[in-house]
C-alpha positions as CSV (number, residue, x, y, z in Angstrom):
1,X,220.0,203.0,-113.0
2,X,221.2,206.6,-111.6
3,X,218.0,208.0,-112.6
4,X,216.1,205.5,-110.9
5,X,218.4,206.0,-107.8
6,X,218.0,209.5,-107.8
7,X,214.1,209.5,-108.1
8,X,214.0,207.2,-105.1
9,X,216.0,209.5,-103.4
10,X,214.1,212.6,-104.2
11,X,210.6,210.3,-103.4
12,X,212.0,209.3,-99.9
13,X,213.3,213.1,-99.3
14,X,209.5,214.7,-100.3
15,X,207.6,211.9,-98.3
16,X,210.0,213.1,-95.0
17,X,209.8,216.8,-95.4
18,X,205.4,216.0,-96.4
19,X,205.1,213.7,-93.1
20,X,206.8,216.2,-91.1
21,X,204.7,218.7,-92.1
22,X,201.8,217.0,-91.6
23,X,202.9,216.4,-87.6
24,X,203.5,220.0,-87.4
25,X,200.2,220.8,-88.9
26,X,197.0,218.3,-88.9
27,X,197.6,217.0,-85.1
28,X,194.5,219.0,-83.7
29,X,193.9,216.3,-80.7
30,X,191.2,217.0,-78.8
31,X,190.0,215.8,-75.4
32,X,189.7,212.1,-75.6
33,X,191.5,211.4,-78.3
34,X,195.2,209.3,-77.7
35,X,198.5,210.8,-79.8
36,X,199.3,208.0,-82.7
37,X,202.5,208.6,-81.9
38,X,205.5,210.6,-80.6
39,X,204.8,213.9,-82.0
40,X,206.4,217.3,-81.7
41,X,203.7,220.3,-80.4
42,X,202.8,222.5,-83.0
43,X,203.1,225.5,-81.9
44,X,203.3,227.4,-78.7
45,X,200.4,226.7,-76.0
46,X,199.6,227.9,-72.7
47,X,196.2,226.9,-70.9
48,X,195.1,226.0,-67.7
49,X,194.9,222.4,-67.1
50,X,191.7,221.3,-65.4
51,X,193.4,217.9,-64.8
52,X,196.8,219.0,-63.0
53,X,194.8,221.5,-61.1
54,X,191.9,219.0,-59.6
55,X,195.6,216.7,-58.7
56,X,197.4,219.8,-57.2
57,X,194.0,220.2,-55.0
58,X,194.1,216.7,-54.0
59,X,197.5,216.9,-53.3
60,X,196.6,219.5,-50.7
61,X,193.7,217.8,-49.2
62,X,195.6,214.7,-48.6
63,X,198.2,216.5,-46.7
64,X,195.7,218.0,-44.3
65,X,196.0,215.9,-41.0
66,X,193.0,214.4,-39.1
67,X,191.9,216.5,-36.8
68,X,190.4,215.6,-33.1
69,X,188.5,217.1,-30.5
70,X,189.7,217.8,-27.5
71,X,190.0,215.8,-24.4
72,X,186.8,215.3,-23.1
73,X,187.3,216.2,-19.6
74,X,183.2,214.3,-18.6
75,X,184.8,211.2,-19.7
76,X,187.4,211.6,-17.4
77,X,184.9,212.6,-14.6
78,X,182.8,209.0,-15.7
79,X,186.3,206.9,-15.2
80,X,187.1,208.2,-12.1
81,X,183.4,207.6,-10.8
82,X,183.4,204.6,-12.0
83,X,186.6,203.9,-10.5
84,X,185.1,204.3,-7.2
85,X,181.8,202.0,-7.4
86,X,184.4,199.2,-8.5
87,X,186.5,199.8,-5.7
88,X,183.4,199.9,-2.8
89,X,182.7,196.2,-4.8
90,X,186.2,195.2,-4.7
91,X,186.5,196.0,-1.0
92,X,183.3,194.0,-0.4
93,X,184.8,191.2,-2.6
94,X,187.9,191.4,-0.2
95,X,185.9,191.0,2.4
96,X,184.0,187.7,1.8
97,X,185.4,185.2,4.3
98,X,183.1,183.0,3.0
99,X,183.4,182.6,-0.5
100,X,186.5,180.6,-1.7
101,X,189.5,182.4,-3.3
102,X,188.7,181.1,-7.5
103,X,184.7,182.4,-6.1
104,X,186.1,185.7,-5.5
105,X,188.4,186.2,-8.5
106,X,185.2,185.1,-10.7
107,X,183.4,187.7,-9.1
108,X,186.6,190.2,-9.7
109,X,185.8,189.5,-13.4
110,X,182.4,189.6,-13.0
111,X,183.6,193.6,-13.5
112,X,183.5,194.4,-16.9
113,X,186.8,196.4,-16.9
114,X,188.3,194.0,-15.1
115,X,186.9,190.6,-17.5
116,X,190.3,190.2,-19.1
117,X,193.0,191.0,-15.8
118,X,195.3,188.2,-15.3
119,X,195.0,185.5,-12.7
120,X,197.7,186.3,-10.9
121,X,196.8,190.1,-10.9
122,X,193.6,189.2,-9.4
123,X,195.2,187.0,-7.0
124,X,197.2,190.0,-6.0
125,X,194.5,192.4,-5.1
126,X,193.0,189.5,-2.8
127,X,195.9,188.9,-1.0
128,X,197.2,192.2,-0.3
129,X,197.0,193.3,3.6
130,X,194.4,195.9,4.3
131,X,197.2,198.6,5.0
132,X,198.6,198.2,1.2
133,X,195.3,197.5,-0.3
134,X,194.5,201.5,1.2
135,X,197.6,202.5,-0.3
136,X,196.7,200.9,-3.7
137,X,193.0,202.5,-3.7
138,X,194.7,205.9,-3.3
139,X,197.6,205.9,-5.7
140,X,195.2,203.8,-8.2
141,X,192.6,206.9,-8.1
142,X,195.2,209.5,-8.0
143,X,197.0,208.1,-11.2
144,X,193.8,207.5,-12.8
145,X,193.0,211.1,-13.0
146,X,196.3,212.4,-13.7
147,X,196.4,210.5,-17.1
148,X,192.8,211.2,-18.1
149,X,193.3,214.8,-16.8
150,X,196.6,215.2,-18.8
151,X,196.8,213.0,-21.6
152,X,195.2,213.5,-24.9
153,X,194.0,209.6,-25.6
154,X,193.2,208.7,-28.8
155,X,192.3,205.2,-29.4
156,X,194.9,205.0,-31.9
157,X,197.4,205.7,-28.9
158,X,195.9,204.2,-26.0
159,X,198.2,201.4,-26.2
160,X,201.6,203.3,-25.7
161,X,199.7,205.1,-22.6
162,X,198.7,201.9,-21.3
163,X,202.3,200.8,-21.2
164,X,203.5,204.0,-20.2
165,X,201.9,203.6,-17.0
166,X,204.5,201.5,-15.0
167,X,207.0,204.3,-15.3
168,X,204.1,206.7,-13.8
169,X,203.3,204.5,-10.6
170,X,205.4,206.0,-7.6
171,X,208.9,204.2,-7.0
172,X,208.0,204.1,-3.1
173,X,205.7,201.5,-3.4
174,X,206.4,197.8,-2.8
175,X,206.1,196.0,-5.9
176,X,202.8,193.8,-5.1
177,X,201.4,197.7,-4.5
178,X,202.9,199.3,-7.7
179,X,201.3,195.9,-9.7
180,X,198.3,196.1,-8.2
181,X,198.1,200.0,-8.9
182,X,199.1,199.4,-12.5
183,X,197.0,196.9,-13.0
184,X,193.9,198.5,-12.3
185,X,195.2,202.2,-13.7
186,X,195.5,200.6,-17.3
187,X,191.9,198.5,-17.6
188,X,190.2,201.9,-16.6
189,X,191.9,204.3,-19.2
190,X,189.5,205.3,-22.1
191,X,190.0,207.6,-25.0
192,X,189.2,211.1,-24.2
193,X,189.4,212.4,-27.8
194,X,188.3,211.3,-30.8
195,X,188.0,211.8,-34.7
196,X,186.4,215.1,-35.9
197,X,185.1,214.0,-39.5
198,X,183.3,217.5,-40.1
199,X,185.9,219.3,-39.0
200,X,188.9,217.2,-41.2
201,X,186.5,217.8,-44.1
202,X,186.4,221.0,-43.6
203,X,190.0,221.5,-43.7
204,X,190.4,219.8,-46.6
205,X,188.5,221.7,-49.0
206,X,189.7,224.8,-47.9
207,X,193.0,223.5,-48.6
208,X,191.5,222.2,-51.8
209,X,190.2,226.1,-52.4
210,X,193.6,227.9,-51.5
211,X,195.3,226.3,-54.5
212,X,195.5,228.5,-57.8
213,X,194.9,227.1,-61.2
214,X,198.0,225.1,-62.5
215,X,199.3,226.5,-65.8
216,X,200.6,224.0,-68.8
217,X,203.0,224.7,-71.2
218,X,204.4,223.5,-74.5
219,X,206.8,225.1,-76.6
220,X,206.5,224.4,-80.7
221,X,208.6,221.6,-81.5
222,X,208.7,220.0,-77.6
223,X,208.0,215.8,-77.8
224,X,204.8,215.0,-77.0
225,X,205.1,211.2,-76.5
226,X,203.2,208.8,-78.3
227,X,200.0,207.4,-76.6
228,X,199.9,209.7,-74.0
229,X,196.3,210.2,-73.4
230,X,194.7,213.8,-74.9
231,X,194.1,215.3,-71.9
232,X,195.0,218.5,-71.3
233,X,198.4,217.5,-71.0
234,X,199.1,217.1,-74.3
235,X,197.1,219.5,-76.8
């Protein structure tokens, strides 16, 4: 029995040092190929991993921001036109003793820029005296081009300018005036700059181009997990 024992000993002791040996030296994993199992690296290895590098220069790309052209300063010129044909029609609308008060705010929406203004903002412009309606025309033109002259408007921000605008209108008005100016300010505010595709692509792979090759290492004996994928990573 101790010589049985001690051959099963000596059997279990060569099979460990033969399987460790064979980790050490028959794992030649190529691309492709999956580790069977936790492994340690068989010796020292430096390359240059096509995989980590094509991820570092994504990494870069992605962190480029968007870029935009600038403000547009004919689109500004357009609003402001525009703003002026509306208000010759809204004075004329104003001035229809004839037509009943819902006739006149249908033809208030009749205005493309002006199809989705409240009711009661409509209302307003109708009902304002011709001395405050004058006052409105100015301020409403005046603010106009202040915020397409100043403002960078992107269409992702056009929403917090609208609503910016209150706090833009001047604090002398009375309030049906300051409404009425707001009201009309934020249905004619376009974007004046917009999303520059060629150039954001262009930034991108030049920050795709700036980054170096990334170097892997392994030292001999370092755990290469089992079914890691033979990529680069792991041979």
């Amino acid at each position: 029995k101790l010589f049985q024992v001690l051959f099963w000993l000596w059997m279990t002791a060569a099979t460990s040092v033969t399987a460790y040996f064979t980790v050490l030296g028959e794992y030649d994993l190529a691309v492709g190929d999956v580790t069977p199992q936790s492994i340690p690296a068989p010796r020292d290895a430096t390359f240059i991993s096509d995989i980590l590098s094509q991820q570092a220069r994504d990494d870069a790309a992605r962190r480029v921001t968007s870029i935009y052209t600038a403000p547009d300063p004919t689109i500004a010129r357009e609003q402001y036109t525009r703003a002026r044909d509306v208000l010759a029609y809204l004075r004329a609308v104003r001035a229809d003793t004839y037509a009943s008060e819902t006739e006149r705010i249908r033809a208030i929406w009749a205005v493309p820029e002006l199809a989705d203004l409240p009711e009661s903002s409509a209302s307003n412009i109708l009902s304002l005296p011709d001395s405050s309606w004058n006052r409105v025309q100015l301020e409403f033109l005046e603010l106009l081009d202040q915020v397409m002259r100043q403002e960078e408007i992107r269409e992702s921000d056009l929403l917090a300018i609208q609503r910016r605008i209150p706090t833009q209108v001047p604090l002398d008005l009375p309030q049906a005036e300051a409404e009425g100016v707001e009201d009309l300010v934020v249905q004619f505010v376009r974007p004046n700059a917009f999303y520059d595709e060629a150039a954001t692509e262009a930034a991108r792979e030049a920050a795709r181009e700036e980054v170096g090759p990334a170097v892997r290492q392994y030292r001999s004996g370092e755990i290469i997990e089992e079914c890691q994928p033979a990529t680069e990573r792991v041979i």
